[in-house]
C-alpha positions, 0 to 999 in steps of 0.5 A, a space after each residue: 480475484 476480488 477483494 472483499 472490501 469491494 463488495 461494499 458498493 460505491 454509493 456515490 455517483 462520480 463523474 470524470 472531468 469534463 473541463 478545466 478547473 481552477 482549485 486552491 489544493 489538487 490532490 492526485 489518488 482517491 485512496 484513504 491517503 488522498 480522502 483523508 487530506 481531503 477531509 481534513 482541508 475542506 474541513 477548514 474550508 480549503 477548496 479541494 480537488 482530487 483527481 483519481 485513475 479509476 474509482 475512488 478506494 479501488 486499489 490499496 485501500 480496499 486490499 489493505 487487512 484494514 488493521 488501525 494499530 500502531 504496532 508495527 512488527 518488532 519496530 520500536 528496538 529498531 528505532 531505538 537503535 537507529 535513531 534514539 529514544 525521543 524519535 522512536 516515542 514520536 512515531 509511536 505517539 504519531 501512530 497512537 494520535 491516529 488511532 485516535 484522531 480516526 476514531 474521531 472521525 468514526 464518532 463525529 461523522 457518524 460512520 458504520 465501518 464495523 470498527 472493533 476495538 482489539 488488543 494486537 499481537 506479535 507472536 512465535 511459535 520458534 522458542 528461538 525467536 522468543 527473545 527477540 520479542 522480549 527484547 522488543 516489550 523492554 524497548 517498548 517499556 523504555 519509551 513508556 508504551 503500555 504493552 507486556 510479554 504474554 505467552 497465551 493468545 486467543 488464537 487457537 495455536 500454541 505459542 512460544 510467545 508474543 508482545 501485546 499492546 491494548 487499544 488497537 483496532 480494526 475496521 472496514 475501510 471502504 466503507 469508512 473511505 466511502 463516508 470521508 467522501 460524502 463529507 468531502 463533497 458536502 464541503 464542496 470539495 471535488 471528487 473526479 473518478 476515471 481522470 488519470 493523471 498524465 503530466 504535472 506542469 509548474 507555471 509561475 506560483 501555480 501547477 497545472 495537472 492535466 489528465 488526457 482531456 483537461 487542465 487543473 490549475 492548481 496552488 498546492 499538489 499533494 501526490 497520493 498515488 500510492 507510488 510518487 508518479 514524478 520522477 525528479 525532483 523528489 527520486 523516490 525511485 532510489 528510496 524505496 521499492 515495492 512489496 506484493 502480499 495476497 489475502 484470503 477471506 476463509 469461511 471456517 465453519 465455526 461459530 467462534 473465532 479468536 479476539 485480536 489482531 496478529 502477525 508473527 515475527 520473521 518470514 514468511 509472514 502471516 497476518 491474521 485478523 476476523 471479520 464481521 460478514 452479517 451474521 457471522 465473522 469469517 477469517 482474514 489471512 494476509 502474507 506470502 510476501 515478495 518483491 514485486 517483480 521477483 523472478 519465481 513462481 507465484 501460484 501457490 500464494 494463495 495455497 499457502 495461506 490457506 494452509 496456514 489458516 487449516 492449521 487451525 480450522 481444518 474445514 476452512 473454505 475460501 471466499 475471496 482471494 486478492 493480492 495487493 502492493 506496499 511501498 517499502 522505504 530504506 529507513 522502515 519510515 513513511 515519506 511524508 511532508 514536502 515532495 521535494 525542497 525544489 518543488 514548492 508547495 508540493 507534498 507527498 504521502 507514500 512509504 507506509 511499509 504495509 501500514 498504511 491505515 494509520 500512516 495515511 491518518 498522519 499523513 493526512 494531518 501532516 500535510 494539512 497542517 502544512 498548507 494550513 500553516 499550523 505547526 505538527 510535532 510530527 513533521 520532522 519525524 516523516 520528513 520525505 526530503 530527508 538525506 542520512 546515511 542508510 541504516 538498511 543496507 542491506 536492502 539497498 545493496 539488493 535493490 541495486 542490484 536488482 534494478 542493474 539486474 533489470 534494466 533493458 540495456 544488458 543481456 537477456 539470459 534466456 534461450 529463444 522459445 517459439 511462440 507456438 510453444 507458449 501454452 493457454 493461460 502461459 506468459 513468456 519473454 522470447 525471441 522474435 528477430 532479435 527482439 525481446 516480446 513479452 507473450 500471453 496466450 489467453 484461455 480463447 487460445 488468443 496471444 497478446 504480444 507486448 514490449 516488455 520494457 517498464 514505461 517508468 524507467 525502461 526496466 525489462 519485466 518479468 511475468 507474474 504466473 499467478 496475477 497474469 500481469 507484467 510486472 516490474 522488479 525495479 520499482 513496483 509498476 504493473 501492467 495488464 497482459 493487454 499493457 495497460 499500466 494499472 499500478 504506479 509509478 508508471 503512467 503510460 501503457 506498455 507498446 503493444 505489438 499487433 
């Protein structure tokens, strides 16, 4: 399960760190969120340096359908009705200032990344849900975005209707994310590959951010990892939760494909978008959504949205399949701006609710202005140390009772098994003397035995049939069967047992 945007190679060779450094600006995740700060501070001449796990764009910025838009599902309605006209305009001119600002950037560096200009839709096939988009093109029209109600799309399926929005785009985002780094390192920014970050320490005015090896010191920390890795002071623990969704890149067997960008409106959601592969374009499918860590059979994601794909290319064949991880905040808004009000000059990019490309270009603006001191009209919109009432409630009360569900400390509900009973390519949680082990058996018929307690919080893990990972239902962290952590907020492997 490789993505295709990682067939696009790194040409740049980065080292680890190989000693302690000094730097004005350290920022932690080589993702777009993190390259894209990088970008913009050492622009102005800031003394930058980040620090990246494994290689630079390998995780949810080269998994992303890489869609630049600023529509966002049926967003605008909710924001209206939660939080007012004025504010629902600024996130939808932030969003709009990214596409542009990204488009910029494209132009001014001189980047190939195959980015296309495409009008993006919101489309039914229920006639049931038909007024929910309706209701969404008048909120869209209240607060003056250009967008209107059409009932014929491009896509080649017959539908109820959709809401349009002109001026969206969509790019290959790996090698747009190769390209910042170049610019980076011309700017005499810092890059360091393989250089995990384990313990952020506050010394005087200064952090000192230390890997397994080395020693940062560092003025200013901007936490780009995906998932917050501090736990206190910020809690974005209790903010948010995390959201897995699979792709597949399909060869329909045709000349022609559709023009623009789509997802429909309820669940479960698919994504659709082309892609240029040299000499032809091929078929993007994103969807089969599910909390991370849930407690169900995962191995036919894939299956599904192939299905959905051969609705409309029957001859369609897979080329590449891949899974990835969104955060999702409470509020359906990012987290970005000042970590914590007890943590100076530290700042956060997180949250992004599966849009992340133009998120993380906010971001990035965002909280360089910040340690630039120059004024955003969009901080306080994204602030990240922001405390109201919770208007999705609903998703809180299930996130509580998942994490209470999970925690280590109550009964495990499962009959003993003997390990003799787990089959080749089989997971499973059992007993051994009391204790709970989580056992893999590999196609070798070799088993791998781990505790299956999340090194984050001490959550009990559930085992992921189609990934072959342990995964965590209270915040998102993921481990190889091996145990090794590969996905945050945990940092430390899982204890293995030999």
């Amino acid at each position: 399960m490789k993505s295709y945007w990682n067939e696009e190679e790194n040409y740049i060779s980065l080292e680890s760190l190989k000693e302690d450094i000094e730097t004005e600006v350290c920022i932690i995740g080589a993702g777009l969120s993190g390259l894209s700060t990088a970008y913009y501070l050492s622009k102005n001449g800031v003394k930058v340096t980040i620090l990246e796990k494994d290689k630079i764009l390998s995780h949810t910025s080269s998994h992303t359908t890489a869609k630049v838009t600023s529509q966002h599902g049926l967003i605008y309605k909710y924001l209206i009705d939660s939080k007012g006209e004025e504010f629902a305009k600024a996130y939808y001119d932030a969003n709009e200032e990214a596409i542009r600002n990204i488009k910029e950037i494209i132009e001014k560096e001189n980047i190939a990344c195959d980015f296309k200009s495409q009008k993006a839709y919101i489309y039914t096939e229920d006639a049931d849900e038909v007024q929910k988009i309706k209701d969404e093109v008048e909120a869209c029209k209240r607060i003056n975005i250009d967008c209107e109600f059409v009932t014929n799309v491009d896509l080649p399926i017959n539908i109820q209707g959709a809401i349009e929005f002109k001026n969206q785009g969509m790019f290959n985002p790996k090698k747009y994310g190769i390209e910042l780094c170049r610019v980076i390192l011309s700017n005499k920014g810092q890059i360091y590959e393989e250089s995990k970050v384990i313990d952020i320490k506050k010394e005087n005015e200064n952090f000192l951010v230390s890997t397994d090896r080395h020693i940062v010191t560092a003025k200013y920390l901007v936490i780009a990892s995906h998932y917050p890795i501090l736990n206190t002071p910020g809690y974005y623990f209790l903010k948010m939760y995390q959201s897995t969704s699979y792709a597949v890149l399909m060869d329909t067997k045709t000349e022609k494909l559709f023009e623009g960008i789509y997802i429909n409106t309820k669940d479960p959601f698919y994504s659709f978008r082309t892609v240029e592969t040299g000499d032809k374009k091929m078929l993007l499918v994103v969807g089969s959504d599910h909390k991370t860590g849930s407690d169900t059979n995962l191995s036919d994601s894939y299956e599904k949205l192939e299905k959905q794909a051969k609705r409309m290319y029957q001859n369609a064949e897979t080329k590449y399949s891949w899974h990835t991880e969104d955060c999702i905040t409470l509020d359906k808004i990012p987290y970005i701006g000042a970590f914590s009000k007890f943590m100076k000059n530290a700042y956060v990019l997180t949250g992004y609710n599966k849009w992340g490309i133009t998120s993380s270009n906010i971001g990035a603006k965002i909280i360089s202005d910040m340690i630039l001191d120059i004024p955003n009209e969009y901080e306080e919109i994204f602030k990240a140390t922001r405390v109201e009432p919770i208007k999705n409630i609903k998703e809180v009360e299930n996130m509580i009772k998942q994490t209470g569900e999970s925690l280590i400390i109550d009964k495990f509900k499962l009959p003993e098994e003997k390990l003799a009973d787990i089959k080749c390519g089989e997971g499973k949680i059992i007993e051994i003397e009391g204790k709970k082990i989580g056992v893999y058996r590999d196609a070798d018929n070799n088993t791998h035995k781990v505790i299956p307690v999340c090194s984050h919080l001490g959550c009990e893990l559930k085992w992921n049939n189609l990934a072959k990972t342990w995964d965590c239902p209270c915040h998102g962290s993921r481990f190889k069967y091996t145990g090794e952590s590969i996905e945050t907020p945990s940092i430390e492997g899982l204890e293995v047992i030999e």
